[in-house]
C-alpha positions in Angstrom: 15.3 10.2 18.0 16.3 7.9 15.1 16.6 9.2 11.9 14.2 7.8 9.4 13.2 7.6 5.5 10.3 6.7 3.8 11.2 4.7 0.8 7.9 6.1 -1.0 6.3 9.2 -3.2 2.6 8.1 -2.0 1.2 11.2 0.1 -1.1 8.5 1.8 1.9 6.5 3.2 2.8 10.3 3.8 -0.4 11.0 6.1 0.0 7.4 8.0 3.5 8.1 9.2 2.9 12.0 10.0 0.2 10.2 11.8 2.7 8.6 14.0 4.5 11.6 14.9 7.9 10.5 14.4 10.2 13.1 11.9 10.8 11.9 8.2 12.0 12.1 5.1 10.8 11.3 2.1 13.5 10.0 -0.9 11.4 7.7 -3.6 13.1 4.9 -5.2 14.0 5.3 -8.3 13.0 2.0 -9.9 10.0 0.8 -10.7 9.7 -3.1 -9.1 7.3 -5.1 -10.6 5.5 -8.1 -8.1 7.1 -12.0 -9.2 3.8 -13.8 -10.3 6.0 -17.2 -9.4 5.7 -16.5 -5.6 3.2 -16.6 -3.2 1.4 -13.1 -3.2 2.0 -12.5 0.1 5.7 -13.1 -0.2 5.7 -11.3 -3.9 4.5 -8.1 -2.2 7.2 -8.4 0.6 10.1 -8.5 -2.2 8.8 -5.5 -3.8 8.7 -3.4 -0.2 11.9 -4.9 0.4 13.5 -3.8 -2.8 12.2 -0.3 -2.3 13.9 0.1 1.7 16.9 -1.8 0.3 17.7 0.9 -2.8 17.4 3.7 -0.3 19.0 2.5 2.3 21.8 1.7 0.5 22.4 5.6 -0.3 21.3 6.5 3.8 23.1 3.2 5.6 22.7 5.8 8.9 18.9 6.0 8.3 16.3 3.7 9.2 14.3 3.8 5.6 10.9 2.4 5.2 9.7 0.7 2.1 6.2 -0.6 1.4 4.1 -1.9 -1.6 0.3 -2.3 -1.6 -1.8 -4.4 -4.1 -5.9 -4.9 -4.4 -6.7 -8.9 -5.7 -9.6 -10.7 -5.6 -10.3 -13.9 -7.4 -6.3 -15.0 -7.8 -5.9 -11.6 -9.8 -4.0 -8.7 -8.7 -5.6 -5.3 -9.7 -2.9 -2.9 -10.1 -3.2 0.8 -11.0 -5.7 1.2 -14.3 -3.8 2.0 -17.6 -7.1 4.4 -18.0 -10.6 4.7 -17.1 -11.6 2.0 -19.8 -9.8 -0.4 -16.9 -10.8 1.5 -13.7 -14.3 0.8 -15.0 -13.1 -2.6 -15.9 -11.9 -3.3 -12.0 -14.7 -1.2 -10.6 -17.1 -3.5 -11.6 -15.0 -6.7 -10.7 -15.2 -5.2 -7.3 -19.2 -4.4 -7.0 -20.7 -5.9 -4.7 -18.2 -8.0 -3.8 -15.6 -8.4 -0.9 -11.4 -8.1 -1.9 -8.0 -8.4 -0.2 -5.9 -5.8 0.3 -2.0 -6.6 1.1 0.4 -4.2 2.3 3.8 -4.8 2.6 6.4 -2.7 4.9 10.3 -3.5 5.1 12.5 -1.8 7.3 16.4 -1.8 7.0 18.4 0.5 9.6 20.4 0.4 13.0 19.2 -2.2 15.8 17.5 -4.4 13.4 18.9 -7.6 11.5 21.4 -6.9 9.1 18.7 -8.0 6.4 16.1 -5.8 7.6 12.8 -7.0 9.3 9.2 -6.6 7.8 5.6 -7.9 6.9 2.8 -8.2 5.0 -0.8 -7.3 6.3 -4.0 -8.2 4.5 -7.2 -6.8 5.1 -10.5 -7.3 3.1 -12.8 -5.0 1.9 -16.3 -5.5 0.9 -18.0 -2.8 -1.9 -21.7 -1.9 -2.3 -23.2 -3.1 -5.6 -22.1 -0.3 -7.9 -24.6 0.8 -10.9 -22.6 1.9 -13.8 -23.4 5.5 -12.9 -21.8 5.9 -9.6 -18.6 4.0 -11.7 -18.7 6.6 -14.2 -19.0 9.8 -11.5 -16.2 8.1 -9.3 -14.6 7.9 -12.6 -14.5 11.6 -13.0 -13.3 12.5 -9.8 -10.1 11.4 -11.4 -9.2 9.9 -8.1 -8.9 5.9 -9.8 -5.7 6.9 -11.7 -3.3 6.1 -9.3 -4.5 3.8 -7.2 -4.3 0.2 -6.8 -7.3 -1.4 -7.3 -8.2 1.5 -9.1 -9.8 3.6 -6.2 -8.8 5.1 -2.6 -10.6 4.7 0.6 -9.2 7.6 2.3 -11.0 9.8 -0.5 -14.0 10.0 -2.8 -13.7 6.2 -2.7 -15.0 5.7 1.0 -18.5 6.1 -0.7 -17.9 2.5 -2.5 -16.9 0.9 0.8 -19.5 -0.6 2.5 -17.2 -2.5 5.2 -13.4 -3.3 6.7 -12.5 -6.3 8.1 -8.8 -5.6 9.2 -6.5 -2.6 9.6 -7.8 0.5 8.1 -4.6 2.1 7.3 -3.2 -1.1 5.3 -6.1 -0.5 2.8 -4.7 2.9 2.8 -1.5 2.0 2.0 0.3 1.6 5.1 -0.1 -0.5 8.5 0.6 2.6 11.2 -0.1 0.2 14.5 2.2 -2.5 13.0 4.8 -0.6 11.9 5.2 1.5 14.9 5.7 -1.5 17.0 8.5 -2.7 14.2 10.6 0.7 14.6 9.7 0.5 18.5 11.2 -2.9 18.6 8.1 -4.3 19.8 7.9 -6.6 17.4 
């Protein structure tokens, strides 16, 4: 069995790759990489996976480390995590109603793949019932917005905002299980 890190602190990614059944680790980057608004978004998202598996990997070169980013747009603007609940309530309401992409990005660096790595970027869309302000302000409270992008989580109180999915679950959630097990597999 290969030996295998995930380049990430997010218990969801966490959940995904338990999920999968294969034995990890779990060694966060220490920098924080900020997404290149010069690129294409799809590509921008890639880099910052990338840069995530690369730092790791360069302390494990034995390991196979995973890295992966996810960001929330809709519009042309990326929603990243709120600064408080002044901008969850800002990008809660941007999203009422209304159907958003969600783009997650996995790299992989380790033995028997290219010498740069392989990865890719997934994008799914989600569409959110009209929200009154109260059910904002109550998902608010939950506390649950803080750290996530797009300022709420579908695996948690969130679900109750989503009225539909069109694409992978698990990339909303923060990490494409199907396509990254065929990656590690080689199936890819």
């Amino acid at each position: 069995m290969q030996k295998l890190i995930l380049a990430s602190a997010s218990p969801r990614r966490r959940e995904i790759l338990q999920l999968l059944d294969i034995p990890f680790k779990v060694i966060a980057p220490k920098q924080e990489i900020t997404i290149d608004s010069n690129i294409p978004l799809d590509k921008a998202v890639l880099n910052v996976a990338r840069s995530k598996a690369l730092e790791v990997s360069a302390a494990y070169p034995e390991y196979t480390v995973i890295g992966a980013d996810t960001i929330v747009s809709i519009d042309g603007v990326v929603l990243g995590k709120p600064k408080n609940s002044k901008h969850a309530r800002e990008m809660l309401q941007m999203l009422s109603g209304r159907i958003h992409s969600v783009m997650t990005a996995v790299w992989v660096f380790g033995p028997g793949l290219p010498d740069g790595g392989s990865g890719f970027t997934d994008t799914a869309k989600v569409e959110f019932y009209p929200l009154s302000k109260s059910e904002i302000d109550e998902y608010i409270e939950t506390g649950e917005p803080a750290d996530k992008a797009g300022g709420y989580g579908i695996q948690g109180k969130g679900m109750r905002l989503v009225r539909a999915v069109y694409g992978d679950f698990y990339t909303v959630m923060g990490l494409p299980g199907a396509r990254l097990w065929r990656l590690i597999k080689g199936k890819v």
